[in-house]
C-alpha positions in Angstrom: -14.4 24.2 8.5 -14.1 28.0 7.4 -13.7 27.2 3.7 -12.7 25.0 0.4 -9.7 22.7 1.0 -7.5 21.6 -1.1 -5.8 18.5 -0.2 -3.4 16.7 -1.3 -3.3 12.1 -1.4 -0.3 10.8 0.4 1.5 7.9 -1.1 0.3 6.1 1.6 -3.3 6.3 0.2 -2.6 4.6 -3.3 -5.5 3.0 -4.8 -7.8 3.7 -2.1 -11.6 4.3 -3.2 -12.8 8.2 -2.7 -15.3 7.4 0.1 -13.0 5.5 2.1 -10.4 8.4 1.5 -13.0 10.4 2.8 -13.7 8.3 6.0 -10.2 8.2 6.7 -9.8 11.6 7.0 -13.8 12.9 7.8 -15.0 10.3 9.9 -17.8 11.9 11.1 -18.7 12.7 7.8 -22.2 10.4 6.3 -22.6 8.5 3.2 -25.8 9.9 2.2 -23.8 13.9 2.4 -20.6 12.5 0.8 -22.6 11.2 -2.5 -24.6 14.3 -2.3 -21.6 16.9 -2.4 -20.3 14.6 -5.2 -23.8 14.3 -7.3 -23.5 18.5 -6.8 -19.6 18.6 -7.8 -18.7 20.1 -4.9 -16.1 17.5 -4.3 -13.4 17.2 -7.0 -10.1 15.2 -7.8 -7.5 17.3 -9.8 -11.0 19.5 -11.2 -12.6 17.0 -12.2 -15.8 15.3 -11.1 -15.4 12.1 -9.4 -17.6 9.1 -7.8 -17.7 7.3 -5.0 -15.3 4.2 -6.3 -13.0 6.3 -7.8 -9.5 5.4 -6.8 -6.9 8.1 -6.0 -3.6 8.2 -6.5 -0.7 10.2 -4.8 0.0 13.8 -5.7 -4.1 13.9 -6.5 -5.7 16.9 -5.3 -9.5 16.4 -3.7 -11.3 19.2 -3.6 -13.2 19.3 -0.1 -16.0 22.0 0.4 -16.8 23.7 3.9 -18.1 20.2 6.4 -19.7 20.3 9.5 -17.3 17.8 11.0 -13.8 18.1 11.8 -11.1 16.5 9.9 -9.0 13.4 11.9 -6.2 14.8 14.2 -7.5 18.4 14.5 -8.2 18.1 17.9 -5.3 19.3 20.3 -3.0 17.7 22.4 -5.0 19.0 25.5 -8.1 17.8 24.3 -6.3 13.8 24.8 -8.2 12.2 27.6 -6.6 11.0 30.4 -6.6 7.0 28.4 -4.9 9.0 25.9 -1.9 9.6 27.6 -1.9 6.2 29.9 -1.8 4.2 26.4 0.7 6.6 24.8 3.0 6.1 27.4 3.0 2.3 27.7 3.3 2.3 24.3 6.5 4.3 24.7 8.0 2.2 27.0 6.7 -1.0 24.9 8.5 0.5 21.9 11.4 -1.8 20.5 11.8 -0.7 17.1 10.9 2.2 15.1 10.9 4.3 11.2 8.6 6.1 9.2 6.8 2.6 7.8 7.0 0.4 11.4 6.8 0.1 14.9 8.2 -3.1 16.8 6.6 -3.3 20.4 7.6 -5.7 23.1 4.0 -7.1 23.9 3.6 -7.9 27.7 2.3 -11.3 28.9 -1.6 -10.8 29.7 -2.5 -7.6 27.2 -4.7 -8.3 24.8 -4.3 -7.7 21.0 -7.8 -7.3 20.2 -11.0 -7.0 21.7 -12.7 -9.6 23.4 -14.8 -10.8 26.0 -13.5 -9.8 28.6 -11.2 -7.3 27.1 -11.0 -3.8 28.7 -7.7 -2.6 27.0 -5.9 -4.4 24.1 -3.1 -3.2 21.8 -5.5 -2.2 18.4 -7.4 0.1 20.7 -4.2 1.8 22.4 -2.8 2.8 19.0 -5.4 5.3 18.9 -3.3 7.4 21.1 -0.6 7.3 18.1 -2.6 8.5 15.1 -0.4 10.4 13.1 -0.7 14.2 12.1 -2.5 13.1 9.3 -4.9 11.2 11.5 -3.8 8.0 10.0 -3.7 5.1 12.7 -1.1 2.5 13.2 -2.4 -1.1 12.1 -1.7 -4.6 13.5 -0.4 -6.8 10.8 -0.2 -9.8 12.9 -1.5 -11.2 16.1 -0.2 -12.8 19.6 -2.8 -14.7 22.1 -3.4 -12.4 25.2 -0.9 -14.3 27.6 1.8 -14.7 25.1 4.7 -12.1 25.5 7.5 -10.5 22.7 7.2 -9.2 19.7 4.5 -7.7 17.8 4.8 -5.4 14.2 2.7 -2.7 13.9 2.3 -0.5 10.2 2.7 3.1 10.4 0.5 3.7 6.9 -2.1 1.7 4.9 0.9 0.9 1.8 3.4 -0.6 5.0 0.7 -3.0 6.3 0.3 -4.1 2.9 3.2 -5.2 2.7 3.8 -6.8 5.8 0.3 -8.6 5.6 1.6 -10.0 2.0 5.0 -11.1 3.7 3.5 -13.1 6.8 0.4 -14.4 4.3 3.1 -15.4 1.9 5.7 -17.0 5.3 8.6 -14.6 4.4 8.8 -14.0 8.1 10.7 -15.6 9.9 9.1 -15.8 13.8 11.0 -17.7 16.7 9.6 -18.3 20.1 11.0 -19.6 23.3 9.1 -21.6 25.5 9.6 -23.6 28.6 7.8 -26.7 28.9 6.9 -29.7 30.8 9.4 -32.9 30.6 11.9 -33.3 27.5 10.6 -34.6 24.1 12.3 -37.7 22.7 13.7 -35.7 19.6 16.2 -32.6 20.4 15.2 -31.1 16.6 12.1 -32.2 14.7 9.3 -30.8 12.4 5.8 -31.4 13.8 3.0 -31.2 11.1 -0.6 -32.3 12.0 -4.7 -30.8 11.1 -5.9 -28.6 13.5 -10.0 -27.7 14.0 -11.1 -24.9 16.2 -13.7 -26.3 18.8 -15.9 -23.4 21.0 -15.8 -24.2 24.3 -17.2 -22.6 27.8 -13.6 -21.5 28.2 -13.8 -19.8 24.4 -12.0 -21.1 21.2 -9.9 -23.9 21.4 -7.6 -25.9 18.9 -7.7 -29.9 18.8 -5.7 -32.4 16.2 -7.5 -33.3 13.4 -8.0 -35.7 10.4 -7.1 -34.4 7.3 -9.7 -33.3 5.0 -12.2 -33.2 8.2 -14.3 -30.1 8.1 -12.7 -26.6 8.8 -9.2 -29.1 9.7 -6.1 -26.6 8.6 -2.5 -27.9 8.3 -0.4 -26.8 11.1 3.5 -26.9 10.7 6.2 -26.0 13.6 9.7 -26.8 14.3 11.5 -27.4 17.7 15.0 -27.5 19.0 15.7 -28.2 22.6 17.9 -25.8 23.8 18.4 -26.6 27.3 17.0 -28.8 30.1 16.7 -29.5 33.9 16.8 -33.0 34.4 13.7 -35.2 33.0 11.5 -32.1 34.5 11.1 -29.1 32.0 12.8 -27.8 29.0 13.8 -24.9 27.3 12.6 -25.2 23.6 13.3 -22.7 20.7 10.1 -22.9 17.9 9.2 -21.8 15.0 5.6 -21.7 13.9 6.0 -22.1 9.5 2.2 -21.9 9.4 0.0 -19.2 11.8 -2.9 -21.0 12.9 -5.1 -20.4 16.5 -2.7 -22.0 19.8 -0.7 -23.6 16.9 2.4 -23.8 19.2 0.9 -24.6 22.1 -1.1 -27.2 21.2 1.9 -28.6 18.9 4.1 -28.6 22.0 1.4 -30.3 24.2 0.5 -33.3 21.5 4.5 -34.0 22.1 3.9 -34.9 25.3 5.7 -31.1 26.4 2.5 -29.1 27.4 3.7 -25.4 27.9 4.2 -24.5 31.4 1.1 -21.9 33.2 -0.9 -22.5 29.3 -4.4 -23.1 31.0 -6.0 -24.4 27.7 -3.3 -27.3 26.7 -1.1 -28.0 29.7 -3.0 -31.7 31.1 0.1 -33.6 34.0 -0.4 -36.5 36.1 -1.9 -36.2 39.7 2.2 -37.0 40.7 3.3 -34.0 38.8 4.3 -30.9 40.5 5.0 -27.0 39.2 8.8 -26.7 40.8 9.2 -24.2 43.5 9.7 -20.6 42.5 8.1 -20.8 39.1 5.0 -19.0 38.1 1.5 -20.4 36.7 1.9 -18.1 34.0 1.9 -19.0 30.6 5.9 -19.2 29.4 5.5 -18.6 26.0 7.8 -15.8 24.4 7.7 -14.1 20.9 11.7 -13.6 21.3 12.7 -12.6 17.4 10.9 -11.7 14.1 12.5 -11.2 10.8 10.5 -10.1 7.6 11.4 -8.0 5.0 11.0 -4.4 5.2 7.9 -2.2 3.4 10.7 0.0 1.3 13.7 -2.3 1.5 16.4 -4.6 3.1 15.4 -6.5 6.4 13.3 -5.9 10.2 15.3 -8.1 12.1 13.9 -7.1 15.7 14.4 -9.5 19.5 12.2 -9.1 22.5 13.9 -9.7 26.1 12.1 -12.2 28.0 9.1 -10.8 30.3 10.1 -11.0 34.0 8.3 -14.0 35.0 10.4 -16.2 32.4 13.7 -14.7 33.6 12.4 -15.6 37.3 12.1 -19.4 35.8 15.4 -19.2 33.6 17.3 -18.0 36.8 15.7 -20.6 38.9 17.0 -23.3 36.4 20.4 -21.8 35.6 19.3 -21.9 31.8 21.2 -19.0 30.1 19.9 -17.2 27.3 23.6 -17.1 25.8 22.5 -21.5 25.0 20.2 -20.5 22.4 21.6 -20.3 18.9 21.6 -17.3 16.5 20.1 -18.3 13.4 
């Protein structure tokens, strides 16, 4: 950096301590130098000497002395590896809704969210390639499992995924899924509420009914409508998760007897039973519609069209996406 800098907090950046300001923009920049340029009052807010805890507050001016480490999003666009680019572009096309606070993606069935075993490329790290000018990076508010397609909200700036993390924490948002699944249940509508533990297993984490008040039990609740079906064989179901626990859905839809279709965790069938012709061993599990109130104001109301190996199966079945009702 040639010389002093005067910069100025974004409203984004309310509250937020100085040092994590300070990692936020200078990364690379230690703990040990930070609290020595601030012992030495070479970093200021508004003139005035500062600590590391202090919180700033938009329209603030921090006073940043000459570092030997580049601020976030100096480098250039050329400098983007070739990564870069691969996950800007899917992004792009993965892109269902946008403004200065959000992003709505379309999540495709078998990309990860996070990082995992196993996990070469996942969504968190792919919104690396969209840092803002300011350096600031998107941030997941919400999850899907890796083989479940549809929608996904992403925060443009620290304040928006505030926001949004309050509204899902607090179940403001509304979330509906489609799903095709094995046989019909006896009820066409019904609320399913029941404990579920997480259990590790050789195939990772999975979800089993539980007792309540049995150690690390949480309450699950989901609804279901049946929306379509093709004969006693599969259905077409329409839920909606009120809680958001681990598999909640799928394991709710299997302990009805209506195991998802391709879900290799949850989906157990008699020796007689056979995947009809033409469908896929793919998990059929869709993240079709999410509404939740907005950071600034009024309403995200966003759909997801079904991935292509669902349409393959509706098609198949004759089920029309025109059945399922608008509410």
């Amino acid at each position: 950096m040639a010389g002093v800098e005067q910069i100025k907090v974004e409203s984004g950046e309310a509250g937020m301590r100085l040092d994590r300001w300070f990692k936020a923009h200078f990364p690379g920049l230690g703990f040990g130098q930070l609290q020595k340029l601030l012992r030495s009052g070479q970093i200021r807010v508004d003139g005035g000497r500062v600590k590391s805890d202090t919180r700033v507050e938009p329209g603030q001016v921090v006073r940043v002395p000459p570092l030997a480490v580049d601020r976030k999003g100096d480098a250039p666009l050329t400098q983007r590896t070739m990564r870069d680019r691969s996950d800007a572009d899917l992004l792009s096309k993965m892109l269902l809704y946008e403004d200065p606070q959000v992003f709505v993606f379309d999540k495709p069935s078998g990309l990860a969210v996070q990082g995992g075993s196993g996990v070469s490329r996942h969504v968190d790290q792919m919104l690396e390639a969209w840092r803002s000018k300011k350096g600031e990076k998107p941030r997941l508010v919400h999850r899907l499992d890796r083989d479940t397609s549809g929608v996904l909200v992403v925060a443009r700036t620290r304040q928006a995924a505030m926001r949004l993390a309050e509204a899902f924490r607090g179940r403001d948002a509304k979330k509906t899924y489609w799903a095709l699944v094995k046989g019909v249940p006896r009820k066409r509508e019904d609320r399913i509420s029941s404990w579920l533990v997480k259990e590790q297993t050789p195939d990772g984490d999975r979800m089993r009914l539980a007792r309540h008040g049995e150690t690390g039990a949480d309450h699950a609740i989901s609804h279901y409508r049946l929306i379509e079906q093709a004969g006693m064989t599969l259905s077409w179901l329409q839920m909606e998760p009120f809680t958001g626990r681990t598999h909640q859905l799928r394991v709710h839809a299997a302990s009805i007897g209506c195991p998802i279709i391709g879900d290799p965790k949850y989906f157990e069938a008699d020796q007689n039973w056979e995947m009809p012709g033409g469908i896929q061993n793919r998990l059929h599990l869709h993240a079709r519609r999410i509404v939740i109130p907005h950071p600034r104001s009024g309403t995200i109301d966003v759909s997801a069209p079904l991935p292509p190996h669902m349409v393959q199966s509706f098609n198949l079945l004759g089920f029309d996406e025109g059945e399922a009702p608008d509410r």
